[in-house]
N, C-alpha and C positions, 0 to 999 in steps of 0.2 A: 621086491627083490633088494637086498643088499647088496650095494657097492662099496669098492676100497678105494681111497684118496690116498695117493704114494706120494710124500714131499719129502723134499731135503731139504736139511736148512743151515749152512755154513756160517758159523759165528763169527764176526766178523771185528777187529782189534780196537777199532772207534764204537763199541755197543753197539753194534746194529747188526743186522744179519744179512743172509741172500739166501729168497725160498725159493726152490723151484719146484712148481708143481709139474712131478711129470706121470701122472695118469688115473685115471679109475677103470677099474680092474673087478670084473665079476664075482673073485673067488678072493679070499685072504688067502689062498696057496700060491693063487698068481701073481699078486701083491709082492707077498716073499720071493717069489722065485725072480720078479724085476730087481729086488733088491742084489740078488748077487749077479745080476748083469751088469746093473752101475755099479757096484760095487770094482768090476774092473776096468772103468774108465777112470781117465784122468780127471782128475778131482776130487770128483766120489770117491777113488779107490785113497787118496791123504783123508777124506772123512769118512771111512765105511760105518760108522756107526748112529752117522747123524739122518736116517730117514725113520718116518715116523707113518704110522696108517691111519685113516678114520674111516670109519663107519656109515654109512650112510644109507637110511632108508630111501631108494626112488625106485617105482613104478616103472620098467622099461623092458623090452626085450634084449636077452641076454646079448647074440652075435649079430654085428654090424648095426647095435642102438648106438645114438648117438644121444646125450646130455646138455645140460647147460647150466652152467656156473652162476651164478648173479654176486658182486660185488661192488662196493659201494669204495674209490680209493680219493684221496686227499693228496694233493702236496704242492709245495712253492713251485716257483718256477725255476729254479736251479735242482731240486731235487734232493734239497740237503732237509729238508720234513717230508715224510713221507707216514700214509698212515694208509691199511686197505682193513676193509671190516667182508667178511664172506656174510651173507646175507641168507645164501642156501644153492644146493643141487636141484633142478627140476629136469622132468620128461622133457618139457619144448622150451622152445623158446619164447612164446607168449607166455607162461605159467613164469620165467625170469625176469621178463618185463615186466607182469605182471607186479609181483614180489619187490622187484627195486620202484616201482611208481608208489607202493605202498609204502616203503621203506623212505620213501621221500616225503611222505604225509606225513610220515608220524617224528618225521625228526627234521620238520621244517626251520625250526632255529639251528638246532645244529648249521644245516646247507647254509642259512642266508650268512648268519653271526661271525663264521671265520671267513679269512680273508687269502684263504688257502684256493687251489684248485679243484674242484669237484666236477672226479666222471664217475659215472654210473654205466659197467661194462659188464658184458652179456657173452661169455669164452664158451664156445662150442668144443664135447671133448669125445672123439669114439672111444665108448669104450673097449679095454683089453689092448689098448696099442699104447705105448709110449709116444709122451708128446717131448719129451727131450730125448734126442738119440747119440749125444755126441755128450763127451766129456767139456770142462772149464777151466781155466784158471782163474786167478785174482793175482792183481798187481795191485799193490799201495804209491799210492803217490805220497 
């Protein structure tokens, strides 16, 4: 079965951005049609044109599956480095631990060599619901 990954992702004045992943979604019509829900919140509605869909082959049943994300994220402890690598979408949650144990095999200098923070997180997502339901703003300091 194909799933859709809905993010937005607000450019942000100092080069960097803010993604918010808000769902996977069974259908790319349902995808779209989230898109003009955020579209009229606040934040989303100053950027309607910044969400973006992917693709995604995983094995689940359609209504009330639930998924799991595996990501590999990096950063200081202020938070001014920041770096996430997506690793993959699986059925369970063993199959994403899976995936990031492997993922940490194969790039064992990477983990040891920087002097960065490394977690290795495991984000449960129902499908066809929005995981962000509220609009944002930004303020610059």
């Amino acid at each position: 079965m194909n799933l859709y990954k809905l993010t937005h992702v607000h450019l942000l004045k100092d080069q960097r951005n803010d993604e918010k992943d808000l769902g996977y979604f069974s259908t790319l019509e349902i995808a779209r049609d989230k898109i003009m829900f955020y579209q009229s919140l606040q934040g989303f509605s100053e950027h309607p044109n910044n969400f973006y869909i992917q693709k995604y082959d995983v094995t689940c049943n359609k209504i009330g599956s639930y998924i799991y994300e595996a990501v590999y994220y990096i950063h200081d402890e202020e938070y001014s480095i920041e770096f996430d690598y997506f690793v993959g979408v699986y059925k369970t949650k063993k199959q994403a631990e899976k995936a990031l144990e492997e993922f940490k095999n194969h790039n064992k200098m990477l983990i040891i060599s920087n002097q960065l923070i490394n977690e290795f997180v495991v984000d449960k997502y129902l499908v066809d619901v929005c995981q962000w339901t509220e609009g944002f703003t930004t303020e610059y300091y």
